[in-house]
C-alpha angles and dihedrals in degrees: 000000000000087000086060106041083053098050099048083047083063102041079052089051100049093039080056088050083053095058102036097053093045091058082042083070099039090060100047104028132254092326137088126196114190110186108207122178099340083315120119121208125192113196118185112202104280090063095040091068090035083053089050100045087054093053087047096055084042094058100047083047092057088047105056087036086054095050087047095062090039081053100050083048094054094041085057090043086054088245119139109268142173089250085041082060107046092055079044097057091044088046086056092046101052090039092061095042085063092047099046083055094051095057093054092046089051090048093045098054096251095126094170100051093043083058098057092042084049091054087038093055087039083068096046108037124059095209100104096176085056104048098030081061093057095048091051095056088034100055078044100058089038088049096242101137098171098054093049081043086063092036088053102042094050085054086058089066088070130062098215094055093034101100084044091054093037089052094048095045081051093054089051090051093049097054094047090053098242090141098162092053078043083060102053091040088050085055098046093045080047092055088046100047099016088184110042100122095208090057082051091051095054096037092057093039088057093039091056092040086056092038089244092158103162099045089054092056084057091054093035085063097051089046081061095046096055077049083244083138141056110229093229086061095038088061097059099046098052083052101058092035085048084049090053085044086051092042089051094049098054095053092058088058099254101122099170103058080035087058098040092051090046092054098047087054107056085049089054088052118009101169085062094107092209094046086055091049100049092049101045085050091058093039082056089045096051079046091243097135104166100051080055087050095058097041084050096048096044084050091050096049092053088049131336117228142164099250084060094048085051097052101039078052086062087057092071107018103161106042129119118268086244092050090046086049092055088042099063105049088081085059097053105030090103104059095027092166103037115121096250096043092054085047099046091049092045089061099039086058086056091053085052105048093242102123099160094056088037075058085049088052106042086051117163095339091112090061109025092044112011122193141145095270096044094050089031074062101040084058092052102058092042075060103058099036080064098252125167117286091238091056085060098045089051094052087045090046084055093048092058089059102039134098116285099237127236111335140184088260125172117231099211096053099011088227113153118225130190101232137033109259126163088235129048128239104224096031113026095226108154112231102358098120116108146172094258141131107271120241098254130146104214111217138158111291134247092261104041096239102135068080098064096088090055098049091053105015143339108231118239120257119257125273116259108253125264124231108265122261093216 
């Protein structure tokens, strides 16, 4: 401010001079005559403007010479100057270079270079969130933890950089398998974007793991309201994740919440087969029997299963095979030639003692869909019917060989699992398992023995089936 107050005082000087000196010649004439030190100069026009000219350059001279030394004075005192500029600008230049070279690097796989150009552009550039970014995906492509663990954790001091930092500090807990500090970090990165999609994904996929359930049927209905989620499946979700609540429940000793949850669940979702079961097995408990009968038989018209035709069985558990037969024909009445059902009402007419009709209600099963249950019941009734001992063995040899059957599969790692569970055991997918044929390529064994039956005796073929009597 000084600096410019004092140059305009001397523009306004030397434009004075100017002026002066231009009325001086109007009065005497076209000469000057300047006396300096007992010397007389005489100057016609034409030096007179040289003269001035020269002034003129002296005094600009003397100017910029003068606000360089006022710069240099500045530079050394810390204030901005023009000097203080110019090594800023090549700083920056030089800072963004190298940042510009660690983002390639990084996109380009080279963890380790694109962490050297990340520290390089942090000395130059003063834009910490930027580079301290780089530094943090850069130590983490390279493998340096510990390094991404301090960049990170320097990220987490500003709110504009804090869900970055929360999220990488997640994904470091995850790979090293800390799932418990990944659960805390998912909810605070939850508190922080609660709808970012991928913080929902992780934060469902950790609360399941760790049989949160109720905490996931928080996140599952956030996952609804940013429309991430279509209702049908939101409803069977929150079924399954509402029967795990019940389950829970009831192992800590409360029934009745453990009954009322069971029961909510099956009427969210009443195709999910565990949800049907459960409820129909607390409806039995609390004696009412027919209200177990109806959610039974709705879960069986939607898709029969053996899990059904167990529990359908407890209604009921000390009644005669021929009233269990008669029973359950108002089960299956309404998918009389669905594989199940054939198989169900085969074994009911063993129990029974009935092996010609058992015959009628296996039909063509054995030919048309071979699998263990359906020859282990073919023997069975070759069995009962008296026939020879070799006849059985062969049925039973083919059964070692043959298909498993349908099987609670999961259809991310194929892997077959006993029982139905929302998670699954080898891959952790939540709710992938499902009531399918397994992935299984069916060979001779090992011991030869799908040839037993041809060494002693081959089995005779099945019966034709008779026409029902129903």
């Amino acid at each position: 401010m000084i600096w410019a107050l004092i140059k305009v005082v001397l523009f306004i000087v030397f434009v004075s001079a100017l002026t002066l000196g231009a009325g001086y010649l109007l009065e005497n004439g076209d000469r000057l005559q300047i006396t300096v030190s007992g010397y007389e100069f005489t100057l016609g026009p034409l030096q007179i403007i040289v003269v001035f000219a020269a002034l003129f350059v002296a005094l600009w001279l003397v100017m910029k010479l003068a606000g360089f030394i006022v710069a240099v004075f500045r530079f050394f005192n810390g204030d901005e100057t023009a000097i203080s500029r110019y090594f800023d600008r090549n700083r920056e230049r030089k800072g963004f270079q190298a940042l510009t070279e660690g983002m390639f690097a990084l996109a380009a796989g080279e963890g380790r270079l694109a962490l050297k150009r990340a520290i390089k552009a942090k000395k130059y550039l003063v834009e910490p969130h930027l580079t301290t970014l780089l530094i943090a995906q850069a130590a983490e492509a390279a493998g340096d933890t510990r390094c991404a663990t301090e960049a990170y954790k320097e990220l987490l001091a500003s709110d504009t950089t804090r869900f970055v930092a929360v999220r990488g500090l997640l994904n470091q807990k995850l790979a090293e398998g800390d799932n418990e500090t990944a659960l805390k970090l998912a909810q605070k990165a939850y508190e922080l974007e609660p709808k970012n999609l991928e913080t929902h994904d992780i934060l469902l996929k950790l609360q399941t793991k760790l049989r949160d359930w109720k905490g996931a049927r928080v996140i599952l209905g956030a996952k609804l309201k940013v429309g991430a989620l279509p209702k049908d499946v939101y409803r069977r979700r929150d079924a399954i994740l509402a029967l795990q609540q019940a389950q829970c429940v009831m192992d800590e000793g409360a029934i009745l919440e453990a009954r009322e949850a069971a029961i909510e669940a099956n009427k969210q979702s009443p195709d999910l087969i565990p949800a049907a079961e459960m409820a129909a097995r607390v409806l039995i408990d609390k004696g009412n029997k027919k209200a177990a009968t109806r959610v039974l038989k709705k879960a069986w018209d939607v898709k029969p299963h053996p899990d059904l035709a167990a529990a359908f069985a407890d209604i009921e558990p000390t009644e005669t095979p021929q009233r269990r037969l008669k029973r359950f024909k108002t089960l299956t009445v309404n998918h009389p030639d669905h594989e199940e059902t054939r198989l169900l009402m085969a074994e009911l007419n063993i129990a029974a003692e009935d092996f010609p009709e058992a015959r009628r209600s296996l039909g063509g099963v054995v030919e048309t869909h071979p699998t263990r249950r359906s020859l282990a019941i073919m023997a069975a009734i070759e069995r009962g019917e008296g026939s020879d001992d070799a006849v059985v063995r062969g049925w039973l040899s083919k059964a070692l060989t043959a298909p498993r059957g349908p099987q609670w599969c999961c259809d991310k790692c194929q892997a077959v699992h006993v029982r139905w569970d929302p998670i699954c055991d080898n891959c952790d997918g939540f709710d992938t398992l499902s009531w399918r044929e397994p992935i299984e390529k069916t060979g001779p064994s090992a011991t030869g023995t799908e040839s037993l039956p041809l060494m002693v005796s081959p089995p005779r073929s099945a019966h034709p089936p008779e026409p029902d009597k129903f």
